[in-house]
N, C-alpha and C positions, 0 to 999 in steps of 0.2 A: 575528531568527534567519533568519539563510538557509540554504534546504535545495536541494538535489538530488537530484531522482527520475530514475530509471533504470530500464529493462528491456523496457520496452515493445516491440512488435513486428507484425508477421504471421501465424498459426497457424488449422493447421487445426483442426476441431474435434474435441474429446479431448485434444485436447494442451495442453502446459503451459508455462509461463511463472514467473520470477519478478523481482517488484519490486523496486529496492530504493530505499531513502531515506536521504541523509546529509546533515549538518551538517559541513561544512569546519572542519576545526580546533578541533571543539568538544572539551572535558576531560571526561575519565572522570565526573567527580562531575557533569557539569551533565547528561552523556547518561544517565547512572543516574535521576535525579530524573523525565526529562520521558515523557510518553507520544505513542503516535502512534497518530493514526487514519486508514485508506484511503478514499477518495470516489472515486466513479465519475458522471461525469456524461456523457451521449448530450444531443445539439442539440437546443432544445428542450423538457429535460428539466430537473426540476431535480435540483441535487448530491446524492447519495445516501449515507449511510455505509453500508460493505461488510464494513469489520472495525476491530477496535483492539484494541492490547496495551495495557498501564499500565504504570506504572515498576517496580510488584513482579512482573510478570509475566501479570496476569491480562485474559483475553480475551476479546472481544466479534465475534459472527460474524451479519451480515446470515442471516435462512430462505434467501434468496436462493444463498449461497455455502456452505452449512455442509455438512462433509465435503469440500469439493473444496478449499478456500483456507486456508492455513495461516497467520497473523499471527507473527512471531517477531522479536527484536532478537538480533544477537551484540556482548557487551558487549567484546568484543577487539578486533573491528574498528569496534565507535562503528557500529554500522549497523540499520538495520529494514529487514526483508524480507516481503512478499506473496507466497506459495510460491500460483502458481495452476495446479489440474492438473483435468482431464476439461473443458477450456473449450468454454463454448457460444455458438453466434453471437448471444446475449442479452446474454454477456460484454463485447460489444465496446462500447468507452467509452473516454473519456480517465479516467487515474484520476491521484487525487492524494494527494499524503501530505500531512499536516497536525501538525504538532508542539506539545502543548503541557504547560502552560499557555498557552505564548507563544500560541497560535491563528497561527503561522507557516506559510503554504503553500509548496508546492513547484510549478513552473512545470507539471506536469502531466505525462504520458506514455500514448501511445496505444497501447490495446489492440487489435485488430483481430481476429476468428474468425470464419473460413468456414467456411460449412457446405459 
């Protein structure tokens, strides 16, 4: 499964950001099935999980991020999205989506937050 991750950026801090992640071409019935989980990994450091939805909906939110980052999929547009708001410059990380079962990653996108 190939994915691409989007949204990444520059931002001050408090401010927000969103992720997203898609599968090219994939069909309604396989994006319903699969789940996705967010990693965030800083140099040095290892991979973290931040959040994850499952395929019925239900969600998993790092102490880290709870209250500020929203995990969500829209089944119309085949997409997952990282809704990230009040960002801190601890924030700043390449993060990636991860789709599975397949355990398929996406090439990554850079978060950046100044303080």
């Amino acid at each position: 499964v190939q994915l691409q991750a989007s949204g990444g950026g520059l931002v001050q801090a408090g401010g927000s950001l969103r992720l997203s992640c898609v599968v090219p071409r994939i069909i309604t019935s396989v994006f319903w099935s699969k789940s996705v989980a967010w990693h965030r990994q800083v140099p040095g450091k290892q991979r973290e999980l931040v959040a994850r939805i499952t395929s019925d909906g239900s969600t998993y939110y790092d102490d880290s991020v709870k209250g500020r980052f929203t995990v969500s999929k829209d089944n119309s547009r085949k997409r997952w999205y990282l809704q990230m708001n009040s960002l801190k410059p601890e924030d700043t990380a390449v993060y990636y989506c991860n789709v599975n079962p397949d355990n398929s990653w996406g090439q990554g996108t850079q978060v950046t937050v100044s303080s």
